[in-house]
N, C-alpha and C positions, 0 to 999 in steps of 0.2 A: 423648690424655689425657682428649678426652672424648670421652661417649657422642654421636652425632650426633642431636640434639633443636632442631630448629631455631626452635621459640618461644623457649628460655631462650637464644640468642646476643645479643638488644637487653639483655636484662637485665643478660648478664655484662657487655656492652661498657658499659651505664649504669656500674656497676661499677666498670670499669678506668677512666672517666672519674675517677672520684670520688678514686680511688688516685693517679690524674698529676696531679689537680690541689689536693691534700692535702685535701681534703672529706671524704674517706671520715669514717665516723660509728666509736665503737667500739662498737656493738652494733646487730646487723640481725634484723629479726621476717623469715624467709623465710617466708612465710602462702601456700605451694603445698603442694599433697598430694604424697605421693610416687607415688601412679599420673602425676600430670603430670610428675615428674620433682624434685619438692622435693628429694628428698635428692641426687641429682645436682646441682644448682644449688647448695646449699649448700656443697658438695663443691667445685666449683667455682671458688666464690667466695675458700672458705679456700686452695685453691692457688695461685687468683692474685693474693693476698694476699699469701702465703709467698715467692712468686715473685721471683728478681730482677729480670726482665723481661718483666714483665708488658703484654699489648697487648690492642687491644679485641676479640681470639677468647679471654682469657683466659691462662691459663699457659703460659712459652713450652715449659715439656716439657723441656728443656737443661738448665739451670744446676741445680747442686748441689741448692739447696732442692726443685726439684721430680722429681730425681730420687729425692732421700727420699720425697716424699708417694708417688710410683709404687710405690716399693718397700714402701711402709706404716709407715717406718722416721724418719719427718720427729720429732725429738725434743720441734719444740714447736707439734706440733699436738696437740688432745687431744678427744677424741670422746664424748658419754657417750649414752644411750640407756636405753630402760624396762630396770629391774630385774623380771622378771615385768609386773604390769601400772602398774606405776607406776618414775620417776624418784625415790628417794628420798636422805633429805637428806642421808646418809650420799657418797652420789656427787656431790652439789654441794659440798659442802663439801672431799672430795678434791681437786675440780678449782678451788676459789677458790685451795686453798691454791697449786697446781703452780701455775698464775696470777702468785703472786707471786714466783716464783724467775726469775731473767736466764735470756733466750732464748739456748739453747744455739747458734746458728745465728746471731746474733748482728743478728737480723730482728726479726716481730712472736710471737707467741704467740697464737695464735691455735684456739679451742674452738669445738666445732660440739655443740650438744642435738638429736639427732632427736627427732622428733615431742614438742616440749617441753610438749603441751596434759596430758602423762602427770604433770608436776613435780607431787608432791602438796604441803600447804599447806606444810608446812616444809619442803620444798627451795624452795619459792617464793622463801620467804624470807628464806633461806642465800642464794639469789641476786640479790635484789635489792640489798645492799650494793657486790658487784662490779659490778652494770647499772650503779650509780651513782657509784663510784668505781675505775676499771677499770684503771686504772696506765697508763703509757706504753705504747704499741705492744701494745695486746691488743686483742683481736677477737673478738666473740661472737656465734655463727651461729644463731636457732635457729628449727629448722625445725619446721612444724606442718601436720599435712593440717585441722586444726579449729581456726584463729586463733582464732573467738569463744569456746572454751572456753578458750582464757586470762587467767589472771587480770591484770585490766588494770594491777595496777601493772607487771604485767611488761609487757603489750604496749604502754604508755603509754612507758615507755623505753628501747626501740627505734625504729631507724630502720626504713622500708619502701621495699623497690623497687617500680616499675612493671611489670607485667608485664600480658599480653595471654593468655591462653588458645585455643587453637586451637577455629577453630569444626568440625562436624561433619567437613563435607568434607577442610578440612586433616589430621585424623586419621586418613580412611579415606586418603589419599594416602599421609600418614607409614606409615601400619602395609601397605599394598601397595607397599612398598618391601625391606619386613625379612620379609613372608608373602605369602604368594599365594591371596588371598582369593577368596571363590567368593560373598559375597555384602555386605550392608550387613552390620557386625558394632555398629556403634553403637550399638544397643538397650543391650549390657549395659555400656555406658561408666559407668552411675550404681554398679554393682555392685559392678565393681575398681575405681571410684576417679579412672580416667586410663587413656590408651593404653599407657602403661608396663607396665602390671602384665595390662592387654587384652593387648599381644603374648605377655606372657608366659602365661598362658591358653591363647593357639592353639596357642600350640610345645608345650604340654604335655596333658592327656587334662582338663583344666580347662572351657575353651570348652565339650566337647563337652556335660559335667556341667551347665552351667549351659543349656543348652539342652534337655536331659530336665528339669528343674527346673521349668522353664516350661512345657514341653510338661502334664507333672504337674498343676502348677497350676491350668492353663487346664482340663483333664476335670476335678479335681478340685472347682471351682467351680461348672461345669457341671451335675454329678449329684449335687453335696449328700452324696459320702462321700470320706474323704480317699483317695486313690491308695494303690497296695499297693506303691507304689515308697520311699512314704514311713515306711514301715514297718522299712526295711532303711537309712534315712538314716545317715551314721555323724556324728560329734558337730561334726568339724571342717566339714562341709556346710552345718548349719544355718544359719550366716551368710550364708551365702549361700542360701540357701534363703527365708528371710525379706525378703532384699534385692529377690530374682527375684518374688515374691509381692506386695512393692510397686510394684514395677513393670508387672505383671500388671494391676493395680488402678488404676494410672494408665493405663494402656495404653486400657484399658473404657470409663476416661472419654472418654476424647478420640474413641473409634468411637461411643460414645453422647450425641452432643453433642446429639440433640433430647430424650432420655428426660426423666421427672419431676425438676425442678431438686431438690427436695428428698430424691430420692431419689440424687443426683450429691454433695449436700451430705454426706449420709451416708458415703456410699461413699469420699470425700476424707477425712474422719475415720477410717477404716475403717485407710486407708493408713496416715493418723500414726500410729495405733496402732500397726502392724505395725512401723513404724520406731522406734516407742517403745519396744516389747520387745523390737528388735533390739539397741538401746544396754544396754537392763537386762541380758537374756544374756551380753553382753558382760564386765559385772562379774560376775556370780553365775549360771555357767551349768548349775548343778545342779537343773537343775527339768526336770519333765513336759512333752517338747516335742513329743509327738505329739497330749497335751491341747492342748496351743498351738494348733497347726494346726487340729487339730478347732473349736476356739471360731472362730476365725477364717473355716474354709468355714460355719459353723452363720449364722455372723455375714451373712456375705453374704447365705446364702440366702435369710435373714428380710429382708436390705433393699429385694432384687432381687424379691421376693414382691409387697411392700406395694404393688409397678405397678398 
């Protein structure tokens, strides 16, 4: 029933404590990305919620309730997630109302928000009456790769688990277990996110992309014109293109640790920016992105110059 991830196992079994020992909260902030596995955890959590017999590996996978959640068929679990690029009020307000109808299954009711940093202001706000008066036996999961973009009356009431993040090494173990790696792949961990959405990369023509990307980058900073690879970029790329590019730019600093500190200052500005037009793209990605790039090698060249 679940995916084998073995940092989120202390989490669920915190969890299951909380459940045996009627503590559980009705409303939990999951604050993990889903590259590390947020939405699995959250996922989870609602199962072993649902669960009759719940223990500290989480749902036992048996009984009735969790044969519904398997089959996707659990009547009182309810899921909701961005509409386009936002959560809107429209779908909180659906889900307050099923909220308040009796659990068919005759358990809790229990609602999981992926990546809830999407809720725009009035679905915040649709929601915030249920965070605060949530009726008997309901449960509110909502998961987020970007906690601090929430708005704090939401994250203010919720509960939070402890969780631990795998360091380097633990993930090149975890992911040499699922691929059969030929080298350190950790570089692009900041890119996707988590080793999640890493494995998923290698299994697919992804990884490789992201390492022409950089390859790219790197001559293209070099000789002060942008690559002709970049020319043929297609539109779903660019994010990651941007991401690999900050990277790139962190990467400089840390091999140029004696260079002109003011010239390191710049160059650390250089990055936010590039991470600052990566989030703007994000909302509005109809603009000129091979100006982008071009401003950005023009930008280096002039910093790395002034040596």
């Amino acid at each position: 029933m679940m995916v084998n991830i073995p940092w989120l196992t202390p989490v669920i079994a915190q969890f299951s404590q909380q459940l045996t020992t009627g503590l559980q909260g009705h409303a939990y902030l999951v604050g993990m990305h889903q590259g590390y596995g947020g939405v699995e955890l959250a996922q989870a959590l609602a199962y072993t919620a649902l669960c009759q017999h719940p223990s500290s590996q989480g749902p036992c996978g048996h009984c009735k309730p969790c044969q519904l959640t398997l089959a996707g068929t659990h009547p009182d679990f309810y899921q909701v997630e961005a509409d386009g690029n936002q959560i809107k009020v429209d779908q909180i307000r659906d889900l307050c109302q099923r909220l308040t109808s009796t659990a068919q299954q005759g358990g809790k009711r229990v609602a999981m928000i992926k990546n809830c940093e999407r809720l725009n202001v009035a679905a915040a706000n649709a929601l915030l009456k249920t965070l605060e008066e949530p009726g008997q036996q309901t449960l509110l999961l909502l998961q987020s790769d970007t906690p601090s973009r929430l708005m704090a009356t939401i994250s203010s009431r919720c509960q939070r688990l402890h969780f631990k993040l795998p360091i380097a090494q633990e993930v090149q173990a975890w992911l040499s277990e699922h691929y059969e790696l030929s080298g350190d792949v950790s570089w692009c961990l900041p890119v996707m996110g988590g080793p999640i959405e890493l494995l998923a990369a290698l299994q697919s023509q992804r990884y490789a992309e992201l390492l022409q990307l950089r390859k790219d980058w790197i001559q293209s900073l070099s000789s002060g014109h942008l690559c002709a690879n970049f020319t043929h970029i297609e539109q779903k790329q660019v994010s990651d293109a941007l991401k690999v590019l900050y990277l790139v730019l962190r990467q400089k600093l840390v091999k140029q640790k004696n260079a002109d500190a003011l010239v390191n200052v710049k160059i650390t500005r250089l990055a936010a920016q590039v991470m600052a037009r990566y989030h703007e793209l994000n909302m509005m990605p109809n603009v000129n992105v091979m100006a982008i790039f071009q401003s950005f090698i023009l930008e280096y060249q002039s910093l790395t110059q002034e040596q």
